[in-house]
N, C-alpha and C positions, 0 to 999 in steps of 0.2 A: 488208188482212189478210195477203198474200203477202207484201209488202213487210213489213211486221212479223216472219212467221215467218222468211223469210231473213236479216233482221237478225238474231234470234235464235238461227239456228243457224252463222251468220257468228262470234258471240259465242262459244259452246260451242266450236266449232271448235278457233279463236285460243287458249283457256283447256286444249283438253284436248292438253298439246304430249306427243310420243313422249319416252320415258325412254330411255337409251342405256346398255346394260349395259354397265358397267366392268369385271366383273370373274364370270366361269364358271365356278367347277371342278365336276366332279365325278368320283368315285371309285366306278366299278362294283364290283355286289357280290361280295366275293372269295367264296371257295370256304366259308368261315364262318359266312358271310351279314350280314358289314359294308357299312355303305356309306356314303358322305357326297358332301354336296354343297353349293355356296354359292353366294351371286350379290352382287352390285351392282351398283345404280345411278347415273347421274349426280344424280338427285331425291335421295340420302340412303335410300335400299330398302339394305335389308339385313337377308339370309337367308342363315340355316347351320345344318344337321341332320347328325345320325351315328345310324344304328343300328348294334342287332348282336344276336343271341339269347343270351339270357340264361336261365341256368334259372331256373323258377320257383314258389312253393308245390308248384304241381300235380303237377311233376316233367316236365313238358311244358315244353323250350324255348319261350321268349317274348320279341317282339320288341319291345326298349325301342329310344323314339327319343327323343333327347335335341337340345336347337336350341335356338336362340335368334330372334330380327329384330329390326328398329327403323325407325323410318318418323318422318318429321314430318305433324304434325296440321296440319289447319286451321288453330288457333288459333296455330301455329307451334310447340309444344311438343314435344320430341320422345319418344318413348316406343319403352323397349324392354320384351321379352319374354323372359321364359325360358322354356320347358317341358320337360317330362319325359311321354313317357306309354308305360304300360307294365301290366302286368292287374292295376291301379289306375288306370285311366285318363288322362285329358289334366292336368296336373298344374302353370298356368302360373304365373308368379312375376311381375308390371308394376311397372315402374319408367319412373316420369315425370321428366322431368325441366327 
């Protein structure tokens, strides 16, 4: 039974490899209350968001964040995202591809 679980976490190991960020930015928030920030991956990860205070109904500044990612599936498919959220909520748009 030892021998069995070691073989199985031997297996998980092997399979779960470190991603290597290709690519950091980010843009602290200026004096406005903008900010953005992005990343990648060597796996194909990829993330990038911007806010900023926007006015809104209420007459109360509100912070909309806008961004997108894209990731490969399982199945190898790869799928991106858009969103939007803002005091309407999370607001995504999926595109498979």
């Amino acid at each position: 039974m030892k021998v069995l679980f070691a073989l199985l976490m031997l297996t998980v190991v092997t399979q779960c490899q470190e991603e290597v960020i290709l690519r950091n930015d980010f843009d602290s928030p200026g004096p406005d209350g903008t900010y953005r920030w992005a990343f990648q991956t060597d796996g194909g990860i990829y993330h990038e968001q911007r806010g900023s205070l926007q006015p809104a109904a209420s007459g109360v500044p509100a912070l909309v964040v806008e961004g997108q990612y894209q990731y490969t599936a399982p199945d190898g498919q790869l799928i991106h995202v858009f969103y939007r959220a803002d005091e309407n909520g999370f607001q995504p748009k999926l595109i498979k591809q």
